[in-house]
Structures are given as structure tokens and as C-alpha cells.
C-alpha positions, -999 to 999 in steps of 0.1 A, spaced: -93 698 -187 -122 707 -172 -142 689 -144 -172 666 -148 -203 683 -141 -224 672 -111 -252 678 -88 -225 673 -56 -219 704 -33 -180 695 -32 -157 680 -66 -135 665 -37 -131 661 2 -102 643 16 -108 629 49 -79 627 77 -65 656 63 -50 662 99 -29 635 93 5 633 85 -1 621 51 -40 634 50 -18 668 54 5 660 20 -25 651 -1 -41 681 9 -8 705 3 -10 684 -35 -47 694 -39 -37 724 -31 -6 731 -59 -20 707 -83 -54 707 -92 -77 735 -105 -79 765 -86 -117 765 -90 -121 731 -74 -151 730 -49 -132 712 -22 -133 704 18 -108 689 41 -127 668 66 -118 653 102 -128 654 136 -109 686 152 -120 720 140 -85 732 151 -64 710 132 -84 715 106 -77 751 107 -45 746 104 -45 725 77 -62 751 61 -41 777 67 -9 759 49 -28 757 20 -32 790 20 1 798 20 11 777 -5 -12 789 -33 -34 820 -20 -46 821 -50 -72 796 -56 -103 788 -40 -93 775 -5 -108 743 12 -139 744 35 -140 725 65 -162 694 74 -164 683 108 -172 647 113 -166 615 135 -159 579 121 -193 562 125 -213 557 97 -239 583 96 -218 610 95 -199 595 70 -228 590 46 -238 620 48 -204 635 38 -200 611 13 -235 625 -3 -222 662 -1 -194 651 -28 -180 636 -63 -150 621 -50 -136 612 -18 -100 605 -6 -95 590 27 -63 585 48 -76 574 80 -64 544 91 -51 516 106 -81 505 74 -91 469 95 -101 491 118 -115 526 108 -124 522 71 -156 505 63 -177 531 73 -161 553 43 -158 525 20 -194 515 28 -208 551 27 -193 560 -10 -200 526 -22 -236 529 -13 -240 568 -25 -228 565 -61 -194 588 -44 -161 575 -62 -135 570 -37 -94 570 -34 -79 553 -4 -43 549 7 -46 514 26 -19 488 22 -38 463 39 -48 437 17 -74 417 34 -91 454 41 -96 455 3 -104 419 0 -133 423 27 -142 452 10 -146 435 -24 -171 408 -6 -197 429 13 -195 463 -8 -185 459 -48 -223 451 -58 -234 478 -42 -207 501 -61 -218 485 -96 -256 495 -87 -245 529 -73 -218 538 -99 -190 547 -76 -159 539 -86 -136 527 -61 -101 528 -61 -83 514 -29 -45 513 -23 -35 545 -46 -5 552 -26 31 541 -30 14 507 -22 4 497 -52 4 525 -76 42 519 -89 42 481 -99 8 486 -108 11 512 -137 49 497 -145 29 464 -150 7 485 -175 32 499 -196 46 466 -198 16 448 -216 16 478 -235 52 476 -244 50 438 -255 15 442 -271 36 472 -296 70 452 -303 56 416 -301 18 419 -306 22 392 -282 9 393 -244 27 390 -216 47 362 -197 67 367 -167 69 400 -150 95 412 -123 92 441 -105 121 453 -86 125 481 -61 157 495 -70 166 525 -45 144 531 -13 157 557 7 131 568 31 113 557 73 80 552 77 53 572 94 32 564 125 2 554 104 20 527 83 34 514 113 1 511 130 -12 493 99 13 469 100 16 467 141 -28 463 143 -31 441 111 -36 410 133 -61 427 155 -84 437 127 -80 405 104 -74 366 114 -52 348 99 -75 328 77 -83 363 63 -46 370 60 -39 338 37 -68 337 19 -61 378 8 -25 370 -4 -37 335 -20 -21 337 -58 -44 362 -81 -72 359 -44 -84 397 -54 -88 391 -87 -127 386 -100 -115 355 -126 -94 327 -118 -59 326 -133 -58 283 -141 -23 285 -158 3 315 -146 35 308 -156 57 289 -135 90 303 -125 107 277 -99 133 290 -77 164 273 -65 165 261 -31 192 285 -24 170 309 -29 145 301 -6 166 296 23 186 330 13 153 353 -4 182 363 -34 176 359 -64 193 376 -98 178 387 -129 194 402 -165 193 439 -163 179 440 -128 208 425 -108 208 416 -73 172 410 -55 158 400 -24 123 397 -5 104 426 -5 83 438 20 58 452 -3 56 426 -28 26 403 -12 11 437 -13 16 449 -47 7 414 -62 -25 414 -49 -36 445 -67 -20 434 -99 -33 404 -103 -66 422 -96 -63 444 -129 -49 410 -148 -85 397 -139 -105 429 -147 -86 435 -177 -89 396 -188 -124 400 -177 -131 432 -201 -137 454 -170 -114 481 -184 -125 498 -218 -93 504 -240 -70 477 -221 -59 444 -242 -58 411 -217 -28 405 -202 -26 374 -209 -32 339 -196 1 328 -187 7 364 -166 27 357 -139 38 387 -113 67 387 -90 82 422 -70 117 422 -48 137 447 -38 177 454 -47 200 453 -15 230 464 -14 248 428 -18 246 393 -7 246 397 33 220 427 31 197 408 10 197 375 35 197 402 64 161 415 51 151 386 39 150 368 77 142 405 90 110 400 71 103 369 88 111 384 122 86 409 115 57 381 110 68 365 142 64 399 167 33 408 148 22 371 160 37 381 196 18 403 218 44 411 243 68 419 215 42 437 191 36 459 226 75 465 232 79 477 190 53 499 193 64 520 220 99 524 198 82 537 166 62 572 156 26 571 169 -2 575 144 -6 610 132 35 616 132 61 608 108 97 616 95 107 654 99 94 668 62 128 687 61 147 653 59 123 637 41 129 660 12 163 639 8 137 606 2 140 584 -32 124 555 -45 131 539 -80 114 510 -94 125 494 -120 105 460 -144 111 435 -169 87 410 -187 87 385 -218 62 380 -240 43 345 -243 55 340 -274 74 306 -292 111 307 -289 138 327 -274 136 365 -275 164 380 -271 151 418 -263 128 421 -230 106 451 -221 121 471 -191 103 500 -173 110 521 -145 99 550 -122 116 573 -101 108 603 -73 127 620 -56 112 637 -20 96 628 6 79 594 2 47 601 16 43 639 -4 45 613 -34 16 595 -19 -6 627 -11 3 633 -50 -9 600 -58 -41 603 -41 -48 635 -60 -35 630 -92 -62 601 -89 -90 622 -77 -80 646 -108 -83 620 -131 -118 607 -117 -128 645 -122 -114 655 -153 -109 623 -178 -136 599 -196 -124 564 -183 -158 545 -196 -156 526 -168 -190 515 -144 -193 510 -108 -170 486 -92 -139 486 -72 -112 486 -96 -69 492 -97 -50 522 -100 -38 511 -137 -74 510 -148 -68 549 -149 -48 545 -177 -26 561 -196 -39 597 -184 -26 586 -148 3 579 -160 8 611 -180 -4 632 -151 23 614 -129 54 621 -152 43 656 -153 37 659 -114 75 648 -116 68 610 -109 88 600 -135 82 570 -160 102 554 -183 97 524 -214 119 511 -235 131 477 -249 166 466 -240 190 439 -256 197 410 -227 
């Protein structure tokens, strides 16, 4: 398809493209989207830069290469980059701490914008100070587009969409469940997580992951699903057709961003969307292998919270993991898969005896799928009519396009119903 016209010097930049997954999304600009593309890689060393450059050269010679945009993280700067283009990706983070002035610059020049953050209170303060200035600008914002929350997101999505076709009914209950995760983390996601009491209190922390918190209506009546008190103490829990589950790391994470699109779905924000629902609840675990893995991450989860609330010990992890900028070794990395799989009911009368079940699967390194992520949601921004305004808005409220482009960037989806 081709690209929206515009009066902006570049279709795309992606800032932190020295990073070790600013580099990935740039390497997916590069193989994926059209070779005419009007595009810069941005960051503060000319050298790196160069570099960065010089891979995607040699991965698709070619097309029309990447120009190179040398700027610092204050705000000036930033706006004026932001002005020089039609959408911008950033990967520059810990977010608490280095990405308002991006947010802030594309929000306040009509620039539509793709982050990678996984840090929910970042969005949530973003949301306050900056969405009315997106509405009266027309950018369209689209925080968290990486492996958090793009996956339960869009498998949430085809969901509704599954129950709305069999049922004509909206949805209940949905369960996400990371099935297979096979991959480390980089220095930046570490960071994030290590520095994500530094840049937001805890009052900000609660209030972010509050129960449907992001989204712009209230949710008065989600349905209730009770768990055992086993389940508490342990974090398992077992589902038809999804087995075996525990406490996910992610799934505070994810929630937040799909209960956003319930509310701008509910709220008509999204042309071509039905509602949800008003009994939508969401909840996302993860699949261990069995019963003493399970309680093992469950209360590893918890020990996590406590050295992020312990200096000494928060100092003591970080010297043990990557540093910012580093990662896994992109030769290993290649061996890296993630599955997701999802089920729902419909709010409907009576006992069904069929449920929707979805899933999605990559396999590679984890963060190559997010650098695919963020450009397969730049290319959609460029390319398709979403008929949506300004705001800050969900990766689902792309659409079915994203999804399309995703299974045929070999992100694989999957929807079907299932007897139980």
C-alpha cells in the first residue's frame, strides 16, 4: 500500500536506534517496509549511528538507506525532530526517566508516535498531562507496542471478534496465558524494572495497576472470578484447554493496556470495533512447567517487589545483570520462542459448551519481534486508513491490518472455537 502523503521531511525516525533493541527495529525498517521510505535513525553518537547505518545497508542495499539525526534528550531538540517527521518510534528508556520529552514533543506537534515502554505508570502519567494535547494536535499515540502489550492485546481482539461471529454475544471472562517463553532479558528491560521505583512512587505504582486505572470509562460491573485460597497462597491456577498456570510477570502489565482498549472501544474511540462488553473481565498467567515451578515463580515474583523496594539489594542485582544498551548474544537469541495462548466466554444466558481460544507464536529472538512490532505499527500508521483522531490509544485499535501484517511478518495468529 502506499504511504500517506505529508508535508514531513521524514515518513519515520526511530530514536535509540543505537540500542540494543533501537538496533532490531531499525534492521525491521530496514527488510520490511517500503524501500522508498523517507527515514532517519536518531541518537546522540554520530558513530554508533554510523554503524547502525551501515547494517542496514547490508541487509537490503537496495532501498533508500536511513539518514542520521543527531540529538540529545532534552526537549528542544526533541521537538524539533519530532516536527521533521510523520511518525516516530522511540526505544529510549528506562521511560520514568527519559521519555516525556518525546512523548510531550509528538504529542504537541501533531507527530504520531510508537514506544516500547512496559512501564505502566509512564503511560498513565502520560495519559494525564499530554492526551488533550494529542486530541488538539492529531497525533496518534501508541505506547507499549512491544512484546508488552502487543500479544494479549490483539489476542483479546480477535476474541470479541470470535464471540461477536459465533454468539453475536459480547464477551465475559478472558484468560490469557503465556504458554512457552524461552528467552533473557536485555539491559534496558532490566533497567526499567531495576529504576521503576526511582522514577514513580508507589502511590503512582497502585493507582496505574488499579483495575481498568488506564482506561478513559469506568468499568462498574466486570465479571467476578473468585479464586480459591489455595490459589493465592500457591499463584496456580488451572483452566480447560489452557492447563497449568501461574503468576505472570507481565500480566499487571498487559491488563493495563487491555482494559484501556475495553474503555475506548466501550467509549466509541475506535471506528469499526463493537464494545466489548460490560461484564469484560481480563486476566494473563503464565504456564510452568508443573506444580513446584509455578509456586517457585509465583514467590520469585514477590521477591522481586521486595529488592526493588531494597536499595542495598536493588544495587547488588544490578551489578549481576546486562547494563543498558546490551542484551543476549543475537546468535543464541535466534533459538528464542514465545507462545501465547487465550480463552473467553461470551455473556450470554446458560452454559456454553464451546469457548473461543486464540493464540500466537514467534519463534527468534524476542526482542527482533519487538523491533518488528514497533515497525509493523509505524507501517500501519503510514499506510492504512484507521479513522481514528488524536489521542493516545492501544495497539488493538490498529486493527485487523496489524494483525494481518503480523502473521505475514511471521508473528503468527491463530482463532478458532474449541469443544470444552
Amino acid at each position: 500500500m502506499p504511504i500517506r502523503k505529508h508535508d514531513r521531511q521524514y515518513d519515520l525516525v526511530v530514536f535509540g536506534a543505537t540500542g540494543y533493541t533501537g538496533k532490531f527495529t531499525a534492521e525491521n525498517v530496514a527488510l520490511n517496509l517500503p524501500t522508498d521510505l523517507k527515514w532517519a535513525v536518531a541518537g546522540r553518537s554520530r558513530e554508533k549511528l554510523e554503524k547502525v547505518v551501515s547494517q542496514c545497508k547490508s541487509l537490503n542495499p537496495d532501498r533508500r538507506q536511513p539518514d542520521i539525526e543527531v540529538v540529545n534528550l532534552n526537549g528542544a531538540e526533541l521537538a524539533a525532530l519530532a516536527k521533521k517527521t510523520f511518525v516516530f518510534i522511540t526505544t529510549t528508556g528506562p521511560f520514568g526517566q527519559y521519555g516525556e520529552h518525546a512523548f510531550k514533543a509528538c504529542a504537541e506537534n501533531g507527530t504520531h508516535y510508537v514506544d516500547v515502554t512496559g512501564e505502566v505508570p509512564f503511560v498513565a502519567r502520560m495519559i494525564k498531562k499530554y492526551e488533550a494535547a494529542a486530541k488538539a494536535s492529531g497525533a496518534k499515540m501508541f505506547p507499549q507496542s512491544g512484546i508488552e502489550s502487543v500479544p494479549s492485546d490483539l489476542l483479546t481482539l480477535s476474541l470479541a471478534k470470535l464471540v461477536r461471529e459465533r454468539y453475536d454475544a459480547p464477551l465475559k471472562g478472558v484468560t490469557i496465558s503465556i504458554h512457552k517463553l524461552n528467552s533473557a532479558p536485555s539491559g534496558g528491560t532490566l533497567a526499567s524494572v531495576l529504576g521503576i521505583l526511582d522514577n514513580f512512587t508507589s502511590q503512582e505504582l497502585r493507582a496505574a495497576h488499579a483495575p481498568f486505572a488506564l482506561s478513559p470509562v469506568p468499568n462498574i460491573s466486570p465479571a467476578s472470578r473468585p479464586r480459591s485460597i489455595f490459589s493465592l497462597l500457591t499463584g496456580l491456577v488451572t483452566y480447560p484447554t489452557l492447563g497449568l498456570m501461574t503468576t505472570s510477570i507481565a500480566g499487571m502489565t498487559d491488563a493495563a493496556i487491555v482494559e484501556r482498549t475495553w474503555g475506548l472501544v466501550q467509549s466509541g474511540s475506535v471506528p469499526g470495533v463493537q464494545p466489548y462488553g460490560p461484564n469484560f473481565s481480563f486476566r494473563q498467567y503464565m504456564k510452568p512447567r508443573n506444580w513446584f515451578t509455578g509456586i517457585f515463580i509465583h514467590y520469585g515474583i514477590g521477591l522481586l517487589y521486595l529488592i526493588l523496594a531494597t536499595p542495598p539489594l536493588k544495587a547488588v542485582m544490578r551489578k549481576l545483570v546486562f547494563a543498558p544498551g546490551q542484551g543476549p548474544d543475537p546468535h543464541v537469541a535466534k533459538n528464542d520462542e514465545i507462545e501465547f495462548r487465550g480463552i473467553a466466554d461470551p455473556d450470554v444466558n446458560g452454559e456454553v459448551r464451546e469457548k473461543a481460544f486464540v493464540r500466537c507464536w514467534y519463534q527468534g529472538s524476542m526482542y527482533f519481534l519487538s523491533g518488528l512490532l514497533l515497525a509493523e505499527v509505524a507501517a500501519t500508521i503510514l499506510e492504512d486508513d484507521l479513522g481514528l483522531g488524536g489521542g493516545i490509544y492501544t495497539p488493538a485499535c490498529l486493527g485487523q491490518g496489524f494483525i494481518d501484517r503480523l502473521d505475514a511478518a511471521k508473528f503468527r495468529f491463530e482463532s478458532r472455537v474449541i469443544d470444552v
